[in-house]
Each structure stands twice: as C-alpha cells, then as structure tokens.
LUMZAVO-714491 format. One line per 8 residues: number of its first residue (from 0); their letters; for each residue x, y, z of C-alpha. Coordinates in steps of 0.1 Angstrom, whole numbers. Example, Ala and Ser with C-alpha at 12.3 -4.5 7.8 and 13.67 -1.06 7.14 Angstrom:
BEGIN
0	as	123,-45,78 ~ 137,-11,71
//
This chain:
BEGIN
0	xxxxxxxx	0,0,0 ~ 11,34,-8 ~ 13,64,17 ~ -25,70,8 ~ -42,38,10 ~ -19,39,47 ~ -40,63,60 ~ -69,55,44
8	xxxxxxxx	-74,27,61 ~ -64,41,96 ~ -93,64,88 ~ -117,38,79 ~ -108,18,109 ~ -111,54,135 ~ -146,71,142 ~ -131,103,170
16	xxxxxxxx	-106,115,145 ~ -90,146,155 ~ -68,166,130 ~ -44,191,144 ~ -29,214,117 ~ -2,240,110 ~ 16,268,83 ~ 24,233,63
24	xxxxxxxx	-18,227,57 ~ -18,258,36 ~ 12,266,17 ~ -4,248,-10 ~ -33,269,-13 ~ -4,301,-15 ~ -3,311,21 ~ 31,316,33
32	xxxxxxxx	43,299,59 ~ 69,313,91 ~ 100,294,92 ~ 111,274,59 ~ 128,283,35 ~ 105,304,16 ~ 85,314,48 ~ 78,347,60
40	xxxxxxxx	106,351,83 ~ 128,347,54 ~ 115,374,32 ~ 108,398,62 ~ 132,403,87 ~ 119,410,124 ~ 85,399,115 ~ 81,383,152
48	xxxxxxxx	87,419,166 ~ 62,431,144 ~ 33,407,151 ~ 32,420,188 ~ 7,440,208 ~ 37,465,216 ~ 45,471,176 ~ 9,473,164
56	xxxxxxxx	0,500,190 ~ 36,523,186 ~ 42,515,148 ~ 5,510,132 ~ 14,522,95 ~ 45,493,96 ~ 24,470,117 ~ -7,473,87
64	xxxxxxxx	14,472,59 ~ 31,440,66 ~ -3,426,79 ~ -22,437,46 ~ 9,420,26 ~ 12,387,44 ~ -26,386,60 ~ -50,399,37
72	xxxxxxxx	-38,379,2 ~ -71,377,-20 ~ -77,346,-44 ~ -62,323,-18 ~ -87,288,-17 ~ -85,255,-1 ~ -67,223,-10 ~ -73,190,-9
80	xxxxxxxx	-62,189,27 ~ -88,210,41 ~ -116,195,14 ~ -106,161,31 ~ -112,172,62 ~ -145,191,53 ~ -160,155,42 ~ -145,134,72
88	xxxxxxxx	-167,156,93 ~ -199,149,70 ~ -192,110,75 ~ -189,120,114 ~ -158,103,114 ~ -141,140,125 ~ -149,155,160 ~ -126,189,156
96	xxxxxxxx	-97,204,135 ~ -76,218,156 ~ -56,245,136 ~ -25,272,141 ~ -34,289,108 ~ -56,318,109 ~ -63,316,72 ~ -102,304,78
104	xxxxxxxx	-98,277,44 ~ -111,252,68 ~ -143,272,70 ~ -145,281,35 ~ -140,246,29 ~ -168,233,45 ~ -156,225,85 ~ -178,232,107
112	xxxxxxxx	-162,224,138 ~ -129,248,138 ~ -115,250,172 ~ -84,284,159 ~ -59,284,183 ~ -48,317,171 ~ -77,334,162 ~ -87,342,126
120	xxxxxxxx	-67,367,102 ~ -97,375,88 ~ -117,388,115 ~ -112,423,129 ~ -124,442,159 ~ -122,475,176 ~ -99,473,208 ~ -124,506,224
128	xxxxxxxx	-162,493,219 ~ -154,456,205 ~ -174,467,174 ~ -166,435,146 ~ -156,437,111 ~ -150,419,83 ~ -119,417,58 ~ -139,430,34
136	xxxxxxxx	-145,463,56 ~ -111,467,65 ~ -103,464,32 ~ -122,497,22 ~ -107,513,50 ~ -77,536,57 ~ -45,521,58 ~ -46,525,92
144	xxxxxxxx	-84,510,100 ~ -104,531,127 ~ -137,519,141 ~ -164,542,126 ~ -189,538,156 ~ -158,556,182 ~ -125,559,160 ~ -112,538,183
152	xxxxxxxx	-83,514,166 ~ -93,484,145 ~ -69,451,153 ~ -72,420,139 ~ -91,390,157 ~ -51,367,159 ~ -31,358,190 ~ -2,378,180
160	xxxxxxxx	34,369,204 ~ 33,383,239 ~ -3,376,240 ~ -22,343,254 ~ -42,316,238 ~ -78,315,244 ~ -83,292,274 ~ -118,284,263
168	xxxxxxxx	-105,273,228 ~ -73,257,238 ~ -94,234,267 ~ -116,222,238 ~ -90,218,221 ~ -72,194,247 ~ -107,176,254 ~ -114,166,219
176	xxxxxxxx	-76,152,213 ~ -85,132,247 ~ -116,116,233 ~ -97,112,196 ~ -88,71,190 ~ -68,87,156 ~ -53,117,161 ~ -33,134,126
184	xxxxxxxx	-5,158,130 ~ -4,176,96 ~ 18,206,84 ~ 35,215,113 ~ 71,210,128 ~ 52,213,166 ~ 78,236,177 ~ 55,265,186
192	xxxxxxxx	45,259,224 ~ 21,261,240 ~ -1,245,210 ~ 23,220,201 ~ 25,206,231 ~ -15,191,229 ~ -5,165,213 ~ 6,151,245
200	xxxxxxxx	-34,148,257 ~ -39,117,232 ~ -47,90,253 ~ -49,58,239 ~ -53,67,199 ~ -35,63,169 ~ -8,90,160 ~ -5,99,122
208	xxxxxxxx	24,128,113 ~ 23,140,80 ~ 51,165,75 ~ 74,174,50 ~ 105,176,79 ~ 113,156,114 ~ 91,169,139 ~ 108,150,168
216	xxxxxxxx	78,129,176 ~ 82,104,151 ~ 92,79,172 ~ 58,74,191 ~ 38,79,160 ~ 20,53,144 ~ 23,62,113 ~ 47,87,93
224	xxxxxxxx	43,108,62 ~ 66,132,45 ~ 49,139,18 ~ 29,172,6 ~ 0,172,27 ~ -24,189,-1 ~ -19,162,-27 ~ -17,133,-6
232	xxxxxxxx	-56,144,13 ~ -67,150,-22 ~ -52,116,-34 ~ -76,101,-2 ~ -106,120,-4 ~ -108,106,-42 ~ -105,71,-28 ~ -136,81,-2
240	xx	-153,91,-34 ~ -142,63,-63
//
C-alpha cells in the first residue's frame, strides 16, 4: 500500500478522528508559511517583533502594511487537505480540526467544527467598543483601520506573540484530542509551544504525522508521512469518493 491507501485505512478503521494542523496545511493553497525556506521570516526580517501588541500599538502604519501583505492575500482557496477534512466531518468520522493557521480555508471549505488556536486573520475588531468587522471592511478602510462607531483602533481577531491563547479554545482543544482514537499531526514541525505541546493529551489513539520535515515525535507515531499534505488528502478524499 502506498502512503495513501496507509491512512486511508487508519481512517476507515477510526470514528473520533481529531486533526491538528499548522503553516504546512496551507502553503499549498499560496499562504506563506513562518520558518522554511521560503516562509515569512525569510522574506521579512523581524517579522516576530512586528506581530506584537507593543508594535501594532507604537508603529501602526508598519504593523498594517506588513499585515495587509502577508494577511490579507485575496484569491487564496482551499486544497485538498482542508476538502478532506470538510468530508470526514460529514461522515462524522471527524470530531474537531484543531488549527494554528488563521487563514479560515477550513471554514470556507466546509468545516464546521474549527476549534483556531490563534484566532482568525480575517476577522477584525475595535480594541475601544469591541465593534466587529469583516476583511472585506477593513479592506475599504484607511491604511490604518479606525472603528467608525468611536474611532477607536481596528486590530485583527489573531493571537499575535506576547499575548495568550484563548483558554476556552485551547481546553476544547485538549478535550477533543483526549476523546480522539486517531489523532493526525499535519503541516506542522510542533515547535511553537504552547499548542504543540497538545499533542501530548492523546490518550490511547493512533498518532499519524504527515510532514514534509522531522518533527521529533516520530518515534511514538503510528504512522509517518513526508509527503505534501495537499496532494496526498486530495489523493484520499478521491479514494472516499471512487
């Protein structure tokens, strides 16, 4: 059997999947990642000083143009990957994606049950009166977005550094990984704490890591994968279908 077929049948046999995702899930639908070789941290230098609370609120125009760049890329769509995902969920074979990305393509794609770590790049609120926006309105609005109900400053709806997780999303998170009898690692090199480190809450499931490089859990995974993550969910979701 090829890498496919692998996990295919690992699927077949699971019914509490649980996938937990990184940058690596979307770089085939066009959005950058952070640390390979063609990731954002390559092409933009000091880009973790910029995504924090500190920078946004002392260097907006810097802070937004950077964010509009690397956050705000129209024409990006889902892959195979989150399509795969999308119908696991309709077989109720999923119980959660648990994602890194604040892209939304698992949304767009059909998921339901997004549990976002870090919030979601395309949601925007004012930090004054909580007013919410949509891309769409931020968009249309001054470089610098200001909330039109009190001018207070528009932010985007992301855990940037120096700032915590949701606790409400992050103990969901951790509960469904606990209930999960297959639990798939995809796209990310789990070196970002504290999310990589859920992982650890699987109790007695199966461990799939699909990954282009070593993530360092290897060795207690059931079954490993490094091949790209797009194509080889698209190569399964067409064996779902035949």
């Amino acid at each position: 059997m090829n890498s496919a077929e692998k996990l295919n049948q690992l699927i077949d046999e699971a019914n509490k999947i649980v996938f937990f995702g990184g940058a690596g899930v979307s770089t085939e639908s066009g959005v950058p990642d952070f640390r390979s070789e063609h990731g954002i941290y390559k092409k933009h230098l000091g880009a973790e000083s910029i995504l924090t609370p500190m920078f946004m609120k002392r260097q907006p125009e810097e802070f937004w143009a950077f964010y509009r760049k690397f956050f705000m890329m129209e024409n990006i769509k889902p892959n195979g990957a989150h399509y795969l995902l999308a119908e696991l969920e309709k077989e109720g074979k999923l119980l959660a994606v648990v994602t890194q990305n604040v892209d939304g393509l698992h949304q767009e794609a059909g998921s339901k049950r997004v549990l976002e770590l870090h919030g979601n790049g395309g949601r925007f609120y004012c930090d004054s009166c909580y007013e919410n926006y949509t891309m769409d309105e931020v968009r249309e609005m001054d470089h610098e977005p200001k909330c039109k109900k009190c001018d207070g400053t528009v932010r985007p709806d992301i855990v940037l550094y120096q700032e915590s997780l949701d606790g409400r999303v992050l103990e969901q998170s951790i509960q469904a990984i606990q209930q999960s009898d297959l639990l798939i690692v995809g796209g990310t090199s789990l070196t970002v704490y504290p999310a990589a480190g859920l992982i650890r809450y699987q109790r007695n499931g199966k461990l799939v890591i699909v990954n282009r490089d070593r993530t360092g859990s290897e060795g207690s995974a059931d079954l490993v994968i490094t091949e790209p993550i797009g194509q080889l969910f698209d190569e399964i979701l067409k064996l779902r279908q035949a």
